[in-house]
mmCIF file of the C-alpha atoms, coordinates in Angstrom:
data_MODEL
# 
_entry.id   MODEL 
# 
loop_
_atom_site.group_PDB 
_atom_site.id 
_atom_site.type_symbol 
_atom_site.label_atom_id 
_atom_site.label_alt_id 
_atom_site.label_comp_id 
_atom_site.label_asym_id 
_atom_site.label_entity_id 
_atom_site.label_seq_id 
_atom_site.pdbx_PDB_ins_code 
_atom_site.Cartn_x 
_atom_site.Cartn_y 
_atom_site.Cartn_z 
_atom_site.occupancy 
_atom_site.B_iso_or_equiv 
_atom_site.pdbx_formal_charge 
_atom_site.auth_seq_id 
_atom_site.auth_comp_id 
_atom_site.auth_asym_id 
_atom_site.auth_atom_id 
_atom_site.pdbx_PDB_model_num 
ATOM 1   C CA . UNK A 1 1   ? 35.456  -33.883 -39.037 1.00 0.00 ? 1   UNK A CA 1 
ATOM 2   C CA . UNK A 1 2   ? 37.584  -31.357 -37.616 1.00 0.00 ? 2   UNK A CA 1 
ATOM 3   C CA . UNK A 1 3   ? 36.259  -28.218 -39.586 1.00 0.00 ? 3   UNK A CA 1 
ATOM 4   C CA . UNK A 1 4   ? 31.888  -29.279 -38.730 1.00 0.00 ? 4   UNK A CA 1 
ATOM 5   C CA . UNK A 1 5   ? 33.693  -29.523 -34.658 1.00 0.00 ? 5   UNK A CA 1 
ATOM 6   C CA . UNK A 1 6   ? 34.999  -25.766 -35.500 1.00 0.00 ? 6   UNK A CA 1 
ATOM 7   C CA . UNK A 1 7   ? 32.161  -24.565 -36.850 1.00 0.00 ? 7   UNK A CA 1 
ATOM 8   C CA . UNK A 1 8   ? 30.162  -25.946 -34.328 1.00 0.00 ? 8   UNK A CA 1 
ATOM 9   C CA . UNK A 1 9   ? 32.642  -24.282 -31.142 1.00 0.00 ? 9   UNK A CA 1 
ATOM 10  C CA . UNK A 1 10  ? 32.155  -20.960 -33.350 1.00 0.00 ? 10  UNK A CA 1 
ATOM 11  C CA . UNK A 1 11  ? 28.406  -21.039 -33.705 1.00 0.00 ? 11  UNK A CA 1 
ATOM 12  C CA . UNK A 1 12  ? 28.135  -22.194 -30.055 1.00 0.00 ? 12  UNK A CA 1 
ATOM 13  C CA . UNK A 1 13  ? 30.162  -19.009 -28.895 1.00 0.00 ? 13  UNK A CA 1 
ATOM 14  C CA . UNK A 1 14  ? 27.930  -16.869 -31.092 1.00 0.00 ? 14  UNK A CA 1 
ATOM 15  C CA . UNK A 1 15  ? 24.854  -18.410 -29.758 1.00 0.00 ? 15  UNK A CA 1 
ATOM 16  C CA . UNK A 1 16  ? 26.415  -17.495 -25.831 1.00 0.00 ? 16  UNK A CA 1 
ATOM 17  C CA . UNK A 1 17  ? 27.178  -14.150 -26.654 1.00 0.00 ? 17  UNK A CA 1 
ATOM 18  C CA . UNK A 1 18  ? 23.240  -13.262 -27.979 1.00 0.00 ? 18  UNK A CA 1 
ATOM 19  C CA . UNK A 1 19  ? 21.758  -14.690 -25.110 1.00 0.00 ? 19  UNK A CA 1 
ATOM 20  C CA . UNK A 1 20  ? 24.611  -12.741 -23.000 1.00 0.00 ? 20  UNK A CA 1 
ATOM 21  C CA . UNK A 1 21  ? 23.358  -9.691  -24.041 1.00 0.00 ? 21  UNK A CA 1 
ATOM 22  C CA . UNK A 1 22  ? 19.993  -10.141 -23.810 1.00 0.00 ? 22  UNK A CA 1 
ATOM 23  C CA . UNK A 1 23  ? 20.289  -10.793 -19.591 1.00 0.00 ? 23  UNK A CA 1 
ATOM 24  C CA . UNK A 1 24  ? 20.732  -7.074  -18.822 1.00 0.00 ? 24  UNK A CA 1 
ATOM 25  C CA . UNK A 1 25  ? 18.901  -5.438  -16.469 1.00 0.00 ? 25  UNK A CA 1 
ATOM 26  C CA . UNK A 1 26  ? 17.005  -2.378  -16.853 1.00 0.00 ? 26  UNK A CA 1 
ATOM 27  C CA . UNK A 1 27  ? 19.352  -0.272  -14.547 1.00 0.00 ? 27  UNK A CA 1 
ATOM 28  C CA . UNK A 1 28  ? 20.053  2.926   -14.172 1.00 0.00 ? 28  UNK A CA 1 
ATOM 29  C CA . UNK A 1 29  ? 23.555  4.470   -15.528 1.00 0.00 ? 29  UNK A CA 1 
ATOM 30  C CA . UNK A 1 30  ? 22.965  8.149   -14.590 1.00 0.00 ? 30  UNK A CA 1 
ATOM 31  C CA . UNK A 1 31  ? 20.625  10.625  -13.089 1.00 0.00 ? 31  UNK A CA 1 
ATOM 32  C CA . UNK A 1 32  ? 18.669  13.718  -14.359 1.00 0.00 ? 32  UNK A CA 1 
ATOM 33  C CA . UNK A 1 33  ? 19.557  16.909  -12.364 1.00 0.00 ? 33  UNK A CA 1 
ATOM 34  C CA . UNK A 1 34  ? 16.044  18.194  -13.114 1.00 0.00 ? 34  UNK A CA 1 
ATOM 35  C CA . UNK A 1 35  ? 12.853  17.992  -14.410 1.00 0.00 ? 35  UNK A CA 1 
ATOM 36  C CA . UNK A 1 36  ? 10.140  20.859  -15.347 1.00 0.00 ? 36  UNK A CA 1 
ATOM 37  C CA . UNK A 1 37  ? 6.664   20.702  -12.945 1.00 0.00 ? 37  UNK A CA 1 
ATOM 38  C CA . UNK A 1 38  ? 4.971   19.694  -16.175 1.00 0.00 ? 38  UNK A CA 1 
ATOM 39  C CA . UNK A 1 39  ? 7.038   16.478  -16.025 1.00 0.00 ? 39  UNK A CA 1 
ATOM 40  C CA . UNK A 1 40  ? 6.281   16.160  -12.676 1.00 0.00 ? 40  UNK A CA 1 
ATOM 41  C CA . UNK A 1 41  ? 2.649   15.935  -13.393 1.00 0.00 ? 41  UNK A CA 1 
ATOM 42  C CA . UNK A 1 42  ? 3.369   13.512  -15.403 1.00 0.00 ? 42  UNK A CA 1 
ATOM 43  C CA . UNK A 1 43  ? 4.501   10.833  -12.834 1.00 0.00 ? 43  UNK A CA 1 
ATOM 44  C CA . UNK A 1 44  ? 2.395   8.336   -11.978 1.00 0.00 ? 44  UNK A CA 1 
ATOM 45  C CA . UNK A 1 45  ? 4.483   5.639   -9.950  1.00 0.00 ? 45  UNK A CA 1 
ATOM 46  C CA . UNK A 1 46  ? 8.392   4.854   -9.061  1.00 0.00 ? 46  UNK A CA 1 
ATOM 47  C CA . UNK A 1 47  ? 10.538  2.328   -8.328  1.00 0.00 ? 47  UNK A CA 1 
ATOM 48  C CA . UNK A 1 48  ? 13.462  1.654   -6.138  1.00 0.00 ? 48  UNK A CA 1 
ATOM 49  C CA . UNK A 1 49  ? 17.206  0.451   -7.958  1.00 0.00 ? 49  UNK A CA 1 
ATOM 50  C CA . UNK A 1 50  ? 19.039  -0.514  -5.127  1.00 0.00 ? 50  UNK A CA 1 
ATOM 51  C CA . UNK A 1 51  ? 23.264  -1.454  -6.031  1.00 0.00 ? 51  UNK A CA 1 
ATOM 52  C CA . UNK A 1 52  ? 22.784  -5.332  -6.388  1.00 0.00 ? 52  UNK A CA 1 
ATOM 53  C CA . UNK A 1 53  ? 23.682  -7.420  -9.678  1.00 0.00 ? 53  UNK A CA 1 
ATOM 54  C CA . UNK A 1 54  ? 24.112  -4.938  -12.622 1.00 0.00 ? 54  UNK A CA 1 
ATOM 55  C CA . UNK A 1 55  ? 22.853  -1.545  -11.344 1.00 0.00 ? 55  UNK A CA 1 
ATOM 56  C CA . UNK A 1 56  ? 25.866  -0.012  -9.602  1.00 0.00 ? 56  UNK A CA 1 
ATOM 57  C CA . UNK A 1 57  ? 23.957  3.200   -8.550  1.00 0.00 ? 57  UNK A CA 1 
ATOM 58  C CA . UNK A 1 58  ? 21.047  3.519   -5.918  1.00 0.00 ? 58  UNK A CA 1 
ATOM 59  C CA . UNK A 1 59  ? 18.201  5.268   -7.895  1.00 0.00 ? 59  UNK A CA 1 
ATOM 60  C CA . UNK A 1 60  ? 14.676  6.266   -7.760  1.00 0.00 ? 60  UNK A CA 1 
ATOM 61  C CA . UNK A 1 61  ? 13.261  5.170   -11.593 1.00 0.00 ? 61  UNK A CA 1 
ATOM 62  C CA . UNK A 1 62  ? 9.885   7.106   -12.229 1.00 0.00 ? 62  UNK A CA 1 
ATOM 63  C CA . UNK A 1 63  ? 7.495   6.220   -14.393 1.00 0.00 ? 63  UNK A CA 1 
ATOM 64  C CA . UNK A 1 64  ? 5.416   8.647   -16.911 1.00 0.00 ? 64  UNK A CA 1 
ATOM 65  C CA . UNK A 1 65  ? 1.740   8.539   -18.260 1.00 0.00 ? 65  UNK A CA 1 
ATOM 66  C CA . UNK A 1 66  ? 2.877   7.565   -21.413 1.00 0.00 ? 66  UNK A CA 1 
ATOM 67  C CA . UNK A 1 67  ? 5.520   4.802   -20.258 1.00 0.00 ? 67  UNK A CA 1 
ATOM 68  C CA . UNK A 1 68  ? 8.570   6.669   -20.310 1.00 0.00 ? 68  UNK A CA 1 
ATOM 69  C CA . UNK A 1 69  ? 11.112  6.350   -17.262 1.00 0.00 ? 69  UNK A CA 1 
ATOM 70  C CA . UNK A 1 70  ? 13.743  8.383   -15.689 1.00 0.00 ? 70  UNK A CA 1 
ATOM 71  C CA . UNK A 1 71  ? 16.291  8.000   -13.257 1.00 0.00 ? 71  UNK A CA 1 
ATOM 72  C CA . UNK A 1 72  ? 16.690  10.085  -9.958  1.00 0.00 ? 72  UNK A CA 1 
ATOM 73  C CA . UNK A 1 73  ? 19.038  10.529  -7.510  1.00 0.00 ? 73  UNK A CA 1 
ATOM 74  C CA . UNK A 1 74  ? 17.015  9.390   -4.072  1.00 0.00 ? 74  UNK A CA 1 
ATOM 75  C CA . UNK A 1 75  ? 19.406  11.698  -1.925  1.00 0.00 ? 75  UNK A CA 1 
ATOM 76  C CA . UNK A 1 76  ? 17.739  15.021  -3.157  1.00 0.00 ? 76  UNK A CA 1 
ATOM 77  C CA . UNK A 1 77  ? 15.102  16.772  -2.044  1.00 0.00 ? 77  UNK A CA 1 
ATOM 78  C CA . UNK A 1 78  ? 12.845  17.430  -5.122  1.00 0.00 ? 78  UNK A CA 1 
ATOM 79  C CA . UNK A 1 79  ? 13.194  13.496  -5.502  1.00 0.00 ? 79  UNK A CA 1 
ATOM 80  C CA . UNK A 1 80  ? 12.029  12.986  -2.021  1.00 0.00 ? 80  UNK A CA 1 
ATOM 81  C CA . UNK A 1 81  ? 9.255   15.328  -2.417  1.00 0.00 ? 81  UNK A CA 1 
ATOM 82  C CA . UNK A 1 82  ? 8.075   13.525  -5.541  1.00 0.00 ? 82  UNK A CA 1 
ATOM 83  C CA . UNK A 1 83  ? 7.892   10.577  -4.189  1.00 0.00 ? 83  UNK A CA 1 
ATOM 84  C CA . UNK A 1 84  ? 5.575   11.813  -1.337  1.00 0.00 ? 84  UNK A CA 1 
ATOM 85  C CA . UNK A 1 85  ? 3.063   13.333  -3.855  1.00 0.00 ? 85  UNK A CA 1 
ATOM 86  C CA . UNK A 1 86  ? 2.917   10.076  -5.851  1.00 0.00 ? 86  UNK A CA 1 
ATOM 87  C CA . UNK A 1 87  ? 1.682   8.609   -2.648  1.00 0.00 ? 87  UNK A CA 1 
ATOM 88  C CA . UNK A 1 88  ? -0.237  10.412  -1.749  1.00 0.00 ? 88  UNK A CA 1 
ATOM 89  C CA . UNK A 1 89  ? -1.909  10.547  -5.318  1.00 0.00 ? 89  UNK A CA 1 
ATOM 90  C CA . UNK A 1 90  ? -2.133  7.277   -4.996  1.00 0.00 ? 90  UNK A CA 1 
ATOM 91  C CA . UNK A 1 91  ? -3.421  7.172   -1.657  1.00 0.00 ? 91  UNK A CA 1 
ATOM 92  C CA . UNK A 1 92  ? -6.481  9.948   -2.755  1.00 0.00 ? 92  UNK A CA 1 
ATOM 93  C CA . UNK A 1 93  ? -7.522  7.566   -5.807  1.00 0.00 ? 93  UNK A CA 1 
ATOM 94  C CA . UNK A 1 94  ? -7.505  4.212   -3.852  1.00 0.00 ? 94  UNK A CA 1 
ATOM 95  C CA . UNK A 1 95  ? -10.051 6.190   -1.274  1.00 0.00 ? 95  UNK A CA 1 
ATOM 96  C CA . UNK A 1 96  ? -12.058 7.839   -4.004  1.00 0.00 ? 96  UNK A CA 1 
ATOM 97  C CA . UNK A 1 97  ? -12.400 4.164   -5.655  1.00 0.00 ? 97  UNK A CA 1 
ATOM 98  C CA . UNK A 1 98  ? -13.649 2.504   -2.269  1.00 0.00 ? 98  UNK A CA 1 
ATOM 99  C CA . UNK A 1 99  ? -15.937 5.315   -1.685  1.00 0.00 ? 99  UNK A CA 1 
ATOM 100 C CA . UNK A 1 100 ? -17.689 5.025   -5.268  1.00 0.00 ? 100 UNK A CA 1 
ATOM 101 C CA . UNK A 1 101 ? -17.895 1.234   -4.575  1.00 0.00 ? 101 UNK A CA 1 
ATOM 102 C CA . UNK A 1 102 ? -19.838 1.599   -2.076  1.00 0.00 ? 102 UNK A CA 1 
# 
């Protein structure tokens, strides 16, 4: 009786500590000082990682044709500037798709 109530507390913990790891949130750990312009052309949208729950540093995540991600500090200015071309990127393609609806 006393060794099945063991193995039970054991398997239990084991069972806690999987699904532990598996709640972690895609955050941001560090920045990239740079990227080359043909990275840049690469962007397509972004994200904001503000410092709630896991993510302990503000961050700007971009996203990549191809899926990848990195991680940007929001104070500097290339970041800044990056963002505003995504929008406006954006902004050009949502017009051109209205347009051709028409």
């Amino acid at each position: 009786m006393r060794f099945s109530l063991i193995i039970f507390v054991v398997l239990l913990a084991i069972l806690s500590l999987t699904l532990a790891q598996v709640s972690y949130e895609d955050c941001c750990l560090r920045y990239v000082s740079g990227v080359k312009k043909s990275t840049k052309k690469m962007v397509t949208s972004y994200r904001r990682q503000e410092m709630d729950g896991g993510c302990n540093i503000p961050a700007i995540v971009f996203k990549l044709k191809r899926g990848r991600q990195f991680c940007a500090d929001p104070r500097q200015k290339w970041v800044v500037e990056l963002m505003y071309k995504v929008n406006r990127k954006g902004d050009r393609t949502d017009k051109r798709k209205v347009i051709t609806r028409q």
